[in-house]
C-alpha positions as a Python dict, from the first residue, in 0.01 Angstrom:
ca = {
    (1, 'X'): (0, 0, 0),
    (2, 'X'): (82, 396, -46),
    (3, 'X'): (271, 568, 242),
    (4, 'X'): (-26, 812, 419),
    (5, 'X'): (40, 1136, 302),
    (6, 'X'): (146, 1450, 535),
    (7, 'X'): (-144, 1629, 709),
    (8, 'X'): (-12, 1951, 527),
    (9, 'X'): (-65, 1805, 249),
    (10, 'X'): (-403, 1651, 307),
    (11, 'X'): (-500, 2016, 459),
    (12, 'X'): (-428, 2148, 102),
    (13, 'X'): (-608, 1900, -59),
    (14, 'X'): (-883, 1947, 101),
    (15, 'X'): (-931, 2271, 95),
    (16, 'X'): (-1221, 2456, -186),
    (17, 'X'): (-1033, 2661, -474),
    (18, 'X'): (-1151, 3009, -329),
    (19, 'X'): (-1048, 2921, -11),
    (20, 'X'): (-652, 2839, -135),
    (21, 'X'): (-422, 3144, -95),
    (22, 'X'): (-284, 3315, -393),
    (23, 'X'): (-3, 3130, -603),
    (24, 'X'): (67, 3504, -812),
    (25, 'X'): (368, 3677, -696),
    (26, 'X'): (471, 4024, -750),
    (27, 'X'): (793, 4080, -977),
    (28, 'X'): (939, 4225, -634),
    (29, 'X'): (964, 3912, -468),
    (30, 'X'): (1146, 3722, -782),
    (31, 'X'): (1500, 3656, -723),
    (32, 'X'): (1733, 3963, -894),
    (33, 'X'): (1835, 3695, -1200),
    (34, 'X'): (1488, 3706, -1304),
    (35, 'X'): (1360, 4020, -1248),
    (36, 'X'): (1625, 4131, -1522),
    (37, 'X'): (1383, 4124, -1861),
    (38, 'X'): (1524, 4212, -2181),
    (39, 'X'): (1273, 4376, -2377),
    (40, 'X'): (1311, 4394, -2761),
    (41, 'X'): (1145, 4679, -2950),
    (42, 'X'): (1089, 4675, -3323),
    (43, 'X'): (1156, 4978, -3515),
    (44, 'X'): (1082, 4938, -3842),
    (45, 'X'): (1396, 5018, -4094),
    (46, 'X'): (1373, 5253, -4379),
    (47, 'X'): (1609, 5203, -4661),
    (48, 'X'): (1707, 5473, -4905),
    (49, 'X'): (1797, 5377, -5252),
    (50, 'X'): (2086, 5535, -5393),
    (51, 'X'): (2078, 5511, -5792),
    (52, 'X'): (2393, 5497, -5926),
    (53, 'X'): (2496, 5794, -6167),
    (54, 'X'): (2469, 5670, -6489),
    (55, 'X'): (2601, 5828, -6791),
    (56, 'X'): (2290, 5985, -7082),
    (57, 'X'): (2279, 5789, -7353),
    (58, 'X'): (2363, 5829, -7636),
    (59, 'X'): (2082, 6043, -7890),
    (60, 'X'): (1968, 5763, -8165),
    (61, 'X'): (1790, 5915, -8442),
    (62, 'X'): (1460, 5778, -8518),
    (63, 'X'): (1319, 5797, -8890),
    (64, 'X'): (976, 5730, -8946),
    (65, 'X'): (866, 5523, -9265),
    (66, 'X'): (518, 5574, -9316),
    (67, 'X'): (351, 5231, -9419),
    (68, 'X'): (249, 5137, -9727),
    (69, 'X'): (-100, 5157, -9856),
    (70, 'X'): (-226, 4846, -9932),
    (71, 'X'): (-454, 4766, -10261),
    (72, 'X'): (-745, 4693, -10184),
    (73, 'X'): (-904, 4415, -10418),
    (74, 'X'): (-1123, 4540, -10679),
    (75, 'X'): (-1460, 4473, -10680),
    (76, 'X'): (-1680, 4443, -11008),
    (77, 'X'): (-1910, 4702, -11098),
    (78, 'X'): (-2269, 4654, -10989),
    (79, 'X'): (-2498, 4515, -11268),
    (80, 'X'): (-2675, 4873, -11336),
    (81, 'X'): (-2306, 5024, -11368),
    (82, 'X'): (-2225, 4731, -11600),
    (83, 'X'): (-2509, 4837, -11853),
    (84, 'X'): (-2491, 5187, -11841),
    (85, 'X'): (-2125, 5147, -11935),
    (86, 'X'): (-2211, 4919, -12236),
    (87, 'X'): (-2303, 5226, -12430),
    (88, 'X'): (-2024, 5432, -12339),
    (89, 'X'): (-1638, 5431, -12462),
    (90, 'X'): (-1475, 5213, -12660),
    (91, 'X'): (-1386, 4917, -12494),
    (92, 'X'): (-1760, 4904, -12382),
    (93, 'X'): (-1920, 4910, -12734),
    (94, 'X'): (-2039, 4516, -12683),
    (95, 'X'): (-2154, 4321, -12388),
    (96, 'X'): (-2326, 3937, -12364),
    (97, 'X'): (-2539, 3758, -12094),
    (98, 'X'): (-2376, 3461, -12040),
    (99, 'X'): (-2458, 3147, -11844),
    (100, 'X'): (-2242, 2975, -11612),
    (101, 'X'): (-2391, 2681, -11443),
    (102, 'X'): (-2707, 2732, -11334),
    (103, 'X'): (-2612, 3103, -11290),
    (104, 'X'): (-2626, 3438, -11572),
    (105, 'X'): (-2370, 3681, -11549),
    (106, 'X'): (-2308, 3965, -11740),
    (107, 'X'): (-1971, 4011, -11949),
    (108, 'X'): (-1796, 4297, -12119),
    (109, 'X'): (-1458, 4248, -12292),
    (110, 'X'): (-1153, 4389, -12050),
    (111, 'X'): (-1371, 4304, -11698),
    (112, 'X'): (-1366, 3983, -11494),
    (113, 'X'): (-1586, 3799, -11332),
    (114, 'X'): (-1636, 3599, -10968),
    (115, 'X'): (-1807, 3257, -11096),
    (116, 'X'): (-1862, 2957, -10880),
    (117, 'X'): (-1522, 2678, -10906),
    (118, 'X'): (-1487, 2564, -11256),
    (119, 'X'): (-1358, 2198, -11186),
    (120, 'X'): (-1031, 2155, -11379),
    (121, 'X'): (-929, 2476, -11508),
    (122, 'X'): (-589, 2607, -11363),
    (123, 'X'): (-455, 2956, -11376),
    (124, 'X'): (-373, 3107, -11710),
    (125, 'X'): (-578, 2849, -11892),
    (126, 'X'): (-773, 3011, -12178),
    (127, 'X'): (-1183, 2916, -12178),
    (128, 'X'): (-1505, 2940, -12430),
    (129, 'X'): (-1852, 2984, -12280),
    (130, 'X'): (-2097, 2857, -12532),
    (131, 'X'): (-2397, 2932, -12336),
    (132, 'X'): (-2445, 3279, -12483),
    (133, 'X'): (-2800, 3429, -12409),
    (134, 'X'): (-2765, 3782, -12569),
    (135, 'X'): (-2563, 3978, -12699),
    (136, 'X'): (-2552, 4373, -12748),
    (137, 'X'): (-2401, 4632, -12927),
    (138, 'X'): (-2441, 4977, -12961),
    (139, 'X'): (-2721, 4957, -13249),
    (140, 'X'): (-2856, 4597, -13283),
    (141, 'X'): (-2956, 4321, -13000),
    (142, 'X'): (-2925, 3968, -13035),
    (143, 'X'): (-3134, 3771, -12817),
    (144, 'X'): (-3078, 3390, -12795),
    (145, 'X'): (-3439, 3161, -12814),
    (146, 'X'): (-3255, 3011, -12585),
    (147, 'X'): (-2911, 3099, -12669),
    (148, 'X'): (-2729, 3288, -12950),
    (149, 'X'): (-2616, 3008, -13208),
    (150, 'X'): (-2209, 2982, -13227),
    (151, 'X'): (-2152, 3311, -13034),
    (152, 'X'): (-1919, 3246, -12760),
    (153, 'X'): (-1774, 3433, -12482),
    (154, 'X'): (-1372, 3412, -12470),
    (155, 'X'): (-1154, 3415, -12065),
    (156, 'X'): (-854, 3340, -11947),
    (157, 'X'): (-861, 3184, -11551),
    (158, 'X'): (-716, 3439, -11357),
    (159, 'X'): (-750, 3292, -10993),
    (160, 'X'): (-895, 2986, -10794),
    (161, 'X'): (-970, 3095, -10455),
    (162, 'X'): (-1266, 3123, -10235),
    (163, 'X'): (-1548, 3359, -10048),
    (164, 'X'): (-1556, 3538, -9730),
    (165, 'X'): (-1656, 3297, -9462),
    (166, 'X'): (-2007, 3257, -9431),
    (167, 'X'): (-2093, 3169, -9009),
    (168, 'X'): (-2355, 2871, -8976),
    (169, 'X'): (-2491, 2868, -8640),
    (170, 'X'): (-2711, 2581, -8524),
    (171, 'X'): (-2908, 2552, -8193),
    (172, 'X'): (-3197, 2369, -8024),
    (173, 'X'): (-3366, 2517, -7739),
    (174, 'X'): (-3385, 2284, -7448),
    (175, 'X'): (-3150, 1999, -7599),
    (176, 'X'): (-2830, 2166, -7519),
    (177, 'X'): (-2730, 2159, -7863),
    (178, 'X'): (-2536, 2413, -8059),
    (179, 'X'): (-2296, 2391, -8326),
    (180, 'X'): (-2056, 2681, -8518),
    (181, 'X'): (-1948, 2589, -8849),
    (182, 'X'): (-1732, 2860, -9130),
    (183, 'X'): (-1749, 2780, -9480),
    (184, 'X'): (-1587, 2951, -9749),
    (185, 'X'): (-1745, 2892, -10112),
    (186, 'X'): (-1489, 2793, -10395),
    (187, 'X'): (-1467, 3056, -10679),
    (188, 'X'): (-1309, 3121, -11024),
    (189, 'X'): (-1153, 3460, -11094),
    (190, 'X'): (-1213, 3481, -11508),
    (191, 'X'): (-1120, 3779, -11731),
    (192, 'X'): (-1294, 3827, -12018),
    (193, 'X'): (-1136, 3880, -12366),
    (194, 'X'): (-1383, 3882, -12636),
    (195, 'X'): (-1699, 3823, -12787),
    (196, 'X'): (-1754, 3683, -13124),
    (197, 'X'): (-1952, 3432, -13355),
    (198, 'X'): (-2287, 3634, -13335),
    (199, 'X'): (-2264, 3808, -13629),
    (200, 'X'): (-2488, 3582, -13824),
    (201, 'X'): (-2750, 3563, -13594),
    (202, 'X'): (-3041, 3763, -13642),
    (203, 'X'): (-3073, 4078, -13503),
    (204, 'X'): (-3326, 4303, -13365),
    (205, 'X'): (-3266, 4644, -13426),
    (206, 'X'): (-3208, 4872, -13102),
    (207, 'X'): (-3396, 5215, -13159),
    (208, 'X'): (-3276, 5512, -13032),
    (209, 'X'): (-3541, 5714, -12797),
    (210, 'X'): (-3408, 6074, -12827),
    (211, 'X'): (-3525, 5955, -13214),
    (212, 'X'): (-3848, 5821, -13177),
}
């Protein structure tokens, strides 16, 4: 068994917490080697930059190139401009509706035209559209029932390229479905050289209406 312990002790023990004398001492009664506190205070440091003397440099002379204007791609006439030229100048004495594909386009001699991809043809490549619908000159018409018989329309392939991008945009409502698609439509570039073989057709005369 345990020793007993000491009535001091057991006095102690017993004793209620409010009833036990105070433990806290003043910093009097410490011994001297403990009273001595070293107390640290922070003061904050503030640095000072020094730059360095640095010699100027040197003056560099600066010469401005203005940039280039770029060309911007020329863009056929509008069909209105394209007749009202047909009467006018030299080069414009003669133009032809032609058809290309399931499409009519209307051709003067110098000009060019956009025209959906003609499958095979290569740049430089010199072409004859048969599918000549009219043709007009300054005094006489000749309109094709359905086309002109052995006129043709003479181009050289300029470029093979494509349209702008076109944006599809699909959605469903309440499916979570969307979709973005670009497509860009394959064209042929043509420039137009000549018009001939409608000479024998018959014509219509064209009458003049400052005349009539």
């Amino acid at each position: 068994m345990l020793p007993p312990l000491p009535a001091a002790a057991m006095a102690t023990a017993t004793l209620p917490l409010g009833l036990l004398p105070s433990k806290t001492l003043a910093l009097s009664t410490l011994p001297s080697a403990r009273r001595s506190l070293s107390v640290t205070s922070f003061v904050p440091r503030r640095w000072r930059l020094r730059a360095a003397a640095e010699e100027a440099p040197e003056a560099v002379e600066v010469e401005f190139v203005e940039p280039e204007a770029e060309e911007e791609p020329a863009v056929p006439a509008p069909v209105e401009a394209q007749l009202a030229a047909a009467g006018a100048g030299k080069d414009a004495d003669i133009f032809a509706v032609v058809m290309i594909g399931s499409r009519q386009y209307i051709v003067m001699p110098g000009r060019y035209i956009y025209t959906q991809r003609l499958k095979g043809a290569n740049v430089n490549d010199q072409i004859i559209l048969n599918k000549v619908l009219l043709v007009s000159t300054r005094d006489k018409a000749y309109i094709g029932m359905p086309v002109v018989t052995n006129a043709a329309v003479h181009a050289v392939v300029e470029e093979q390229g494509r349209d702008d991008k076109v944006i599809v945009y699909k959605y469903k409502k309440k499916k979570k479905y969307q979709r973005k698609l670009g497509h860009r439509q394959p064209n042929t570039r043509l420039r137009i050289t000549g018009i001939s073989g409608y000479e024998e057709y018959p014509a219509d005369p064209i009458l003049d209406p400052a005349a009539a």
